[in-house]
N, C-alpha and C positions, 0 to 999 in steps of 0.2 A: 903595114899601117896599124898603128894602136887602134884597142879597141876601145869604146866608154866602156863598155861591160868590167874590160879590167880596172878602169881607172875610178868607175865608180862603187864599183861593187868588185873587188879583189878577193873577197872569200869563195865568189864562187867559183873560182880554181879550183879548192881545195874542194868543196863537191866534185868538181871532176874528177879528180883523181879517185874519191873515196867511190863515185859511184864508174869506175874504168870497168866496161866491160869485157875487158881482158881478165879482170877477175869476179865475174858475175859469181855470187855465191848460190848454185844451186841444189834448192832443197827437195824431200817430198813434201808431195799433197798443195805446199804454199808457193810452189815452181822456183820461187827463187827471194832471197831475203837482204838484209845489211851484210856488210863484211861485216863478222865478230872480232870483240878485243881489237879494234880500229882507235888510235890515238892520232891526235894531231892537237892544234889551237882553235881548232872551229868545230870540231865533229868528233863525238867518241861514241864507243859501243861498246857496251857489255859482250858476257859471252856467248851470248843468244844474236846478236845484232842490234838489242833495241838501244838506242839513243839513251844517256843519259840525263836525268833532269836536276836541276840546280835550285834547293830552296831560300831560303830565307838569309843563313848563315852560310851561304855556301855549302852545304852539305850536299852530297849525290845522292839519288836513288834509280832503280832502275829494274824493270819487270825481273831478268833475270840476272841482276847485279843484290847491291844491299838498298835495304828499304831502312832506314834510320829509327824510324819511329813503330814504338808499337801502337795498336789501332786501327783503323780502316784506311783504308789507302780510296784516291779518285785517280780515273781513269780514262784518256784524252783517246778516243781513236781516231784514225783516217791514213790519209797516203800523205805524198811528199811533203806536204804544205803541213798537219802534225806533226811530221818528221822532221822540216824545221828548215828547209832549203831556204837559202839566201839570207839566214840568222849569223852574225861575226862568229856566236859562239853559243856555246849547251845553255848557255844561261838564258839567252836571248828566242828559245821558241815557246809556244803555247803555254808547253806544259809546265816551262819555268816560269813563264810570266805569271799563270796563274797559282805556282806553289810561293814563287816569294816575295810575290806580292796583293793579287788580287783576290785569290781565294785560300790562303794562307794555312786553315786550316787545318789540313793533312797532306802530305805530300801527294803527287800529282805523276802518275809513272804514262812516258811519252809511249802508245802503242801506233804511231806511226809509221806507215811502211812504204817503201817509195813506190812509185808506181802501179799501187793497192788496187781494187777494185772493192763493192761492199762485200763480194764471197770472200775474197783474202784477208780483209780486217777481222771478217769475223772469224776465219779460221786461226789466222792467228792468235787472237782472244784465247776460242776453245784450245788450243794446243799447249795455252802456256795459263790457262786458269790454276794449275796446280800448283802455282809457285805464287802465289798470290795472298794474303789474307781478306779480310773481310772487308767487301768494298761497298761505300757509301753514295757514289757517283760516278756514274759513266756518263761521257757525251762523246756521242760518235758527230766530228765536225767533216766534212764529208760532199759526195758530189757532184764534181766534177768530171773525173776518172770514167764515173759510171756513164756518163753521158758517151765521153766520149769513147769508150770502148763498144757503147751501145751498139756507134753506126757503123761498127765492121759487121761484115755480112753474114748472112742468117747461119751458113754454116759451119759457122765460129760461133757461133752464141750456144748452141748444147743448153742444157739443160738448168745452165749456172752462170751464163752469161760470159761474153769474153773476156779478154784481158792482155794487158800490154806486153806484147814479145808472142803473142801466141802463134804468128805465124813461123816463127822459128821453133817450137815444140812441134808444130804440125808437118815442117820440112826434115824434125827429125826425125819425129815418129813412120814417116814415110818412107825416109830411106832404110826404117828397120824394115819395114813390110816389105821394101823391095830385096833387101837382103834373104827374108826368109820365102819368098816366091819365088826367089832363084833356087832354092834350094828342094821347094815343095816342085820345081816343073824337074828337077831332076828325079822328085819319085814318081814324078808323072801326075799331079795334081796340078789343076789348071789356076790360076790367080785373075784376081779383078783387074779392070782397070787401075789409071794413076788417080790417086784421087788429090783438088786443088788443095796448095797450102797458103802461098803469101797469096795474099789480096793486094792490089791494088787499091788509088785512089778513087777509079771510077767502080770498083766493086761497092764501096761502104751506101748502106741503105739511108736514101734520101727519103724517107715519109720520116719527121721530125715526130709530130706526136705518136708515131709507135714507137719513136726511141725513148721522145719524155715515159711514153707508158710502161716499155717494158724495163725500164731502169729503174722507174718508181715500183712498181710492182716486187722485183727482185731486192731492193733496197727494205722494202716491208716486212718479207716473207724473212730476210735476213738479224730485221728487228726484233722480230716475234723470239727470234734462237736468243737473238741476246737479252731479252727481257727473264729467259727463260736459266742461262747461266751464271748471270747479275740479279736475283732474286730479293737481293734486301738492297741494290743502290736504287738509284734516280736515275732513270733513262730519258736522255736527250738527244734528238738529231738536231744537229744543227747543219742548215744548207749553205756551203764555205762561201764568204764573199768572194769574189771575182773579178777583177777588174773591169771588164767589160758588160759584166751581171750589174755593177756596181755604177757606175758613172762613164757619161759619155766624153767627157772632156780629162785630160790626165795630168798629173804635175809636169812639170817642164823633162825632171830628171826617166820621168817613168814613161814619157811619150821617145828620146832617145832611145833609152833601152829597146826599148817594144820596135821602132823601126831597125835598129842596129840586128836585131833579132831574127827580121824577118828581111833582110838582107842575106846574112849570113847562114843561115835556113838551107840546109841542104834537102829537104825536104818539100819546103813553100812556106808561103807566108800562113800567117795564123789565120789571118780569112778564109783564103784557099783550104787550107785543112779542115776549120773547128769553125768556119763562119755562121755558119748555121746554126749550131748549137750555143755561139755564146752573146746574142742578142739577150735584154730585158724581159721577153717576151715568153723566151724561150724559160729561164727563170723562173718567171713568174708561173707559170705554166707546171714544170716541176714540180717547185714547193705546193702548191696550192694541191697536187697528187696527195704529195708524202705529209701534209697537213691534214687531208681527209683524213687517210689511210693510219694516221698516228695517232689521230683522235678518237677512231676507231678502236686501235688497240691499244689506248690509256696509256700511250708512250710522248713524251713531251717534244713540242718540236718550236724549231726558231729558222725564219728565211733571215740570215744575220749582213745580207745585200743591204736593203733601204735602213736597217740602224746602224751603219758603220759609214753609209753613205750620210749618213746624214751629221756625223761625228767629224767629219772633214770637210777642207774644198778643195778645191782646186790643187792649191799649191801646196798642200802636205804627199811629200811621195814618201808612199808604204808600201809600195809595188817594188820587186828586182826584176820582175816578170809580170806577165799575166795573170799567175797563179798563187806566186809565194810573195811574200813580205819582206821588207828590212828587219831592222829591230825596230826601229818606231812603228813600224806597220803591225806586227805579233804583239808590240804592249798593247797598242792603241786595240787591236782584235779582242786579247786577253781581258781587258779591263769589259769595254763594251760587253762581251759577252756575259761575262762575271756577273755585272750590275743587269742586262736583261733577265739570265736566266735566276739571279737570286742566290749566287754561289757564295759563299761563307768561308 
């Protein structure tokens, strides 16, 4: 049976393939990143993995690719949704929206990382600051991820908060300890128990407002580093619109998708999994953390849900998903954004 997914959104095939975890590129420190020097019609990467971004004349730039112009470069972070899923092409996500058209400026380098957390953006950041010149603007658009990585259980969170795939680092970290246990009972040294790795569905922690807190908290503490490496830009958080943060009623094409989704959901449906966290409420709740906490520390923030809600209705679909955008959904984003935060 066809699916609408392919018939209305065809590019993201070519996501799949690009993101096939038969070839998961893994890294240190950032567990795992883009496949680098990735070509196709929809999705490219540099030799680092970041996404390239597309300005004005068509020119490319890209964190570890060529930056065209000399001068300060602005700088887009977050996970898959800066990264640009469900875009036809490099031209069509955030970062191009906003270098070749809305904030034109100076080019605009995509540090999108798919499945990010706030600890991975920023490390990312720090790992590849060196290859960078002198930046004018960073907005970390952001979020999501955190939430939901929040509600896997306490003994997945450490010290830096979890992150997506981690119970597979933890089944493999274990089978190394059980390898060297077997080897310490042969000099006669005794070994712990097994300790748990994949979590289940009924393991993830349901008190909501200690996920809203401990995701805002860790998103803060991770601000303060980047106020701290970006020194002469403009730092912005912005809180990512959401579908369901956003509006309760969906375009005709985005309410298809979303049930074909959670059909096909080998996993469950999006309520079953994320229902709890992706209420209004929940949202509102959030932002209004990472607003104190921003203001706090003289770091600029935008909940970009009710101004992008309010920029459509009903029947404009900018949704491929719950999470990511078409290409009218990232101009429509880029522009909005542009003109809240006063981007140039």
């Amino acid at each position: 049976m066809a699916l609408h997914r392919d018939e209305l959104t065809p590019q993201l095939q070519e996501y799949a393939r690009f993101d096939d975890r038969g070839e998961a590129r893994y890294l240190p420190y950032l567990m795992y990143f883009h496949r680098a020097d990735y070509r196709s019609e929809v999705i490219n990467t540099d030799r680092a993995g970041f996404r390239l971004s597309v300005g004005p004349d068509g020119e490319t730039a890209s964190a570890a690719g060529h930056i065209p112009r000399s001068g300060p470069v602005r700088v887009i972070s977050g996970s898959s949704t800066v990264m640009g899923i469900g875009a036809t092409s490099d031209a069509h996500t955030l970062a191009s929206r906003l270098w070749s058209r809305h904030a034109p400026a100076a080019p605009w380098l995509n540090f999108g990382g798919r499945c990010y957390n706030s600890t991975q953006e920023l490390l990312l950041f720090t790992l590849h600051r060196h290859l960078l010149p002198e930046i004018d603007e960073v907005v970390v658009f952001s979020g999501l991820n955190d939430l939901t990585v929040g509600r896997l259980p306490e003994w997945q969170q450490g010290d830096h908060g979890a992150f997506w795939f981690c119970g597979e680092y933890f089944e493999k970290m274990e089978e190394l300890r059980a390898e060297n246990r077997r080897a310490a009972r042969k000099s006669g040294f005794r070994s712990g128990p097994r300790r748990p790795t994949i979590s289940t569905h009924d393991d993830v922690r349901r008190d909501i407002a200690q996920v809203v807190d401990a995701a805002a908290t860790l998103t803060l503490r991770h601000l303060e580093s980047w106020r701290l490496l970006a020194p002469t830009a403009r730092l912005t958080y912005v809180l990512q619109p959401m579908a369901l943060w956003m509006r309760e009623r969906h375009a005709p094409q985005e309410q298809v998708l979303f049930d074909e989704i959670d059909r096909i959901s080998k996993l469950g449906t999006w309520e079953a999994l994320y229902g709890d966290i992706s209420t209004p409420a929940v949202a509102a709740a959030f932002a209004e953390k990472l607003r104190q906490g921003c203001e706090k520390l003289g770091i600029g923030f935008v909940d970009l849900n009710p101004v992008v809600a309010a920029a459509v209705t009903e029947k404009d679909w900018i949704y491929v998903d719950r999470a990511h955008y078409t290409d009218e959904g990232y101009d429509l984003v880029a522009k909005v954004m542009a003109d809240t935060l006063g981007l140039s």
